[in-house]
Backbone bond lengths (Angstrom), bond angles and torsions (degrees), N, CA, C in turn:
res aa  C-N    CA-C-N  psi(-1)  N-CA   C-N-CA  omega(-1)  CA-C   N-CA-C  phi
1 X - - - 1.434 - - 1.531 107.08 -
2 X 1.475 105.24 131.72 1.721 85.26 177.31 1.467 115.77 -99.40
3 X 0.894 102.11 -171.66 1.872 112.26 -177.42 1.386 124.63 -42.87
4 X 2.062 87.38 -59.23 1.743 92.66 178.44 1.648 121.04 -54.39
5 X 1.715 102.62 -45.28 1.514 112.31 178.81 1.709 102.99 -39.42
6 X 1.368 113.13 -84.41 1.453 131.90 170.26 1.865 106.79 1.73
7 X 1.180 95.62 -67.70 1.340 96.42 -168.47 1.718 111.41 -90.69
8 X 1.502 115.87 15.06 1.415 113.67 166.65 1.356 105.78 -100.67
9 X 1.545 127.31 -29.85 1.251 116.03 -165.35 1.909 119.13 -82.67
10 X 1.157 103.14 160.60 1.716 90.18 -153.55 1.477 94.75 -88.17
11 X 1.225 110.73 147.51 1.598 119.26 -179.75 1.697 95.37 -44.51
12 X 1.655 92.68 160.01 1.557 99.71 161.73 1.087 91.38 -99.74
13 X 1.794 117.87 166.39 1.666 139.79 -174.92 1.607 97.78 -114.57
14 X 1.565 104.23 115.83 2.124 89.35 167.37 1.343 88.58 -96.47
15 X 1.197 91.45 153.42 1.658 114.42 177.92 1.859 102.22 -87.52
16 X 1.254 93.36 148.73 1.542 102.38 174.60 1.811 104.22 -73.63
17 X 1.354 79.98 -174.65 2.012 94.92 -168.91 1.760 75.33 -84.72
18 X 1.727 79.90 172.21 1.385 104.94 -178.10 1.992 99.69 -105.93
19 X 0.887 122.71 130.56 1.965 104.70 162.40 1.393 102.18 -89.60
20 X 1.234 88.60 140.89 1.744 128.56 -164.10 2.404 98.81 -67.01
21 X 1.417 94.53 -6.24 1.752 80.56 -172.24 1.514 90.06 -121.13
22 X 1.428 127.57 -55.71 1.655 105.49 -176.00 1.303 109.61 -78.37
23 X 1.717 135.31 -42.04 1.117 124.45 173.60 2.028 95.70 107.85
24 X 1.454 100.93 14.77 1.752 111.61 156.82 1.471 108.56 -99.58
25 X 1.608 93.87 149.07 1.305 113.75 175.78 1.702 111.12 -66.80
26 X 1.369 134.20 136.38 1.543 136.72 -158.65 1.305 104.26 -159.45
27 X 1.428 95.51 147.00 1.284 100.08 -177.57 1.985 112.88 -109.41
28 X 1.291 89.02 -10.52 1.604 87.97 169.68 1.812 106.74 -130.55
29 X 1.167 111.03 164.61 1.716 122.87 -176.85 0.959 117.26 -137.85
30 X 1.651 132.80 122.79 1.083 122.38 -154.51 1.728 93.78 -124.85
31 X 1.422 99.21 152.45 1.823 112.43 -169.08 1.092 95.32 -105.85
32 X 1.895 134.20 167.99 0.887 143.37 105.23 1.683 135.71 -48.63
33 X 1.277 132.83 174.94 1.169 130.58 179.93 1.658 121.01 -60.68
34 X 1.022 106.87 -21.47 1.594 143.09 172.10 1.073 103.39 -73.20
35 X 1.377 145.33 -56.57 1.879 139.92 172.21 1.628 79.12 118.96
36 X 1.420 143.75 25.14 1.093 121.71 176.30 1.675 100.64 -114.09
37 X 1.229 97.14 149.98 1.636 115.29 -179.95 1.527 127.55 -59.54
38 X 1.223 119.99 106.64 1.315 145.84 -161.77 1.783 113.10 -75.26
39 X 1.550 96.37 -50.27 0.945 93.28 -170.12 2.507 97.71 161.09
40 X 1.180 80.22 -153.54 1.724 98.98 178.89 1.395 126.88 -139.47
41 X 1.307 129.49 153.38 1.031 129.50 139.42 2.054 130.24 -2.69
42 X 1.689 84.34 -46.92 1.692 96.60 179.90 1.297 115.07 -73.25
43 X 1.645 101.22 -51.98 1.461 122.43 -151.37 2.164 94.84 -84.66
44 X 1.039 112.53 -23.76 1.335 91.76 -143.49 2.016 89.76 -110.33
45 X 1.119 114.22 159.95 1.512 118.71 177.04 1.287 108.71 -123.10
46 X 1.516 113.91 143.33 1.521 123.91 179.15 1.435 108.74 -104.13
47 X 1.455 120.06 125.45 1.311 125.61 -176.56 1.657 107.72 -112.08
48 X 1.313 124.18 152.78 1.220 111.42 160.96 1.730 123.31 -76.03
49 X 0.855 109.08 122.99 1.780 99.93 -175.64 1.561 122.89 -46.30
50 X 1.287 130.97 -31.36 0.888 132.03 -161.68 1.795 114.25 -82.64
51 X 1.921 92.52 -40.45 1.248 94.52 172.56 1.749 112.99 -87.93
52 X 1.433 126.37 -7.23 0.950 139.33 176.35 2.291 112.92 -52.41
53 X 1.325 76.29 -47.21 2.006 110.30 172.65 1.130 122.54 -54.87
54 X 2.077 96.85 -45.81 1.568 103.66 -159.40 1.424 103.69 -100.04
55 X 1.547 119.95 -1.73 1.638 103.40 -160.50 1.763 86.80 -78.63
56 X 1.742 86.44 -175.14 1.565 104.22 176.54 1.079 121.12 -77.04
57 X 1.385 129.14 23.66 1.573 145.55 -162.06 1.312 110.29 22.99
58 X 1.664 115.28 82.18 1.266 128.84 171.55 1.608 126.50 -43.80
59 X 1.556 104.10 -25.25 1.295 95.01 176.73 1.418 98.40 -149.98
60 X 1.646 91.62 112.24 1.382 119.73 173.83 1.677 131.14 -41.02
61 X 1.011 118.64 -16.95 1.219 128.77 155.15 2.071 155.26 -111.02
62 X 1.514 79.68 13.85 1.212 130.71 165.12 2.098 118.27 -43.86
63 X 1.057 115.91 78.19 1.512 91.94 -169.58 1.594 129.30 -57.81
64 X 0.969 142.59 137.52 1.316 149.00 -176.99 1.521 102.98 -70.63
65 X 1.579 143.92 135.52 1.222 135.94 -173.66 1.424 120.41 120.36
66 X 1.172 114.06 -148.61 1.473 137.23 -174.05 1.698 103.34 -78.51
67 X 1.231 109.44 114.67 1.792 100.64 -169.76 1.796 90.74 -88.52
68 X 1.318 116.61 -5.20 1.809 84.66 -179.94 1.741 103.32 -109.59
69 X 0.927 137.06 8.78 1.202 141.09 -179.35 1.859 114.20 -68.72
70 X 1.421 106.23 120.43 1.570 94.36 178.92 1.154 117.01 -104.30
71 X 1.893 126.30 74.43 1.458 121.86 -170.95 1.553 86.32 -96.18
């Protein structure tokens, strides 16, 4: 292949991974303690714990605990 070619042809694109629970493309994956799949970057939200504890628990049905656990 020569040079000029090289630099005409258009990059290929790899596609990112897929996460295994929403089914978006992500670039990070997050485990439980278990090594099992939690979730993503997309799917999942980071709270601070402390204020996580203290709010007025906006939504009443919300479990208190381990958010990836399926008891």
């Amino acid at each position: 292949m020569s040079v000029m070619r090289y630099w005409l042809d258009p990059l290929e694109q790899e596609s990112l991974p897929v996460c295994p629970v929403c089914g978006e493309e992500c670039e990070t994956v997050y485990t439980d303690i278990n090594s099992e799949v939690c979730g993503c970057n997309n799917c999942i939200s980071e709270y601070d714990a402390w204020e996580y504890y203290d709010d007025e628990d906006p939504d009443p049905d919300r479990e208190r605990g381990w958010a990836c656990r399926d008891d």
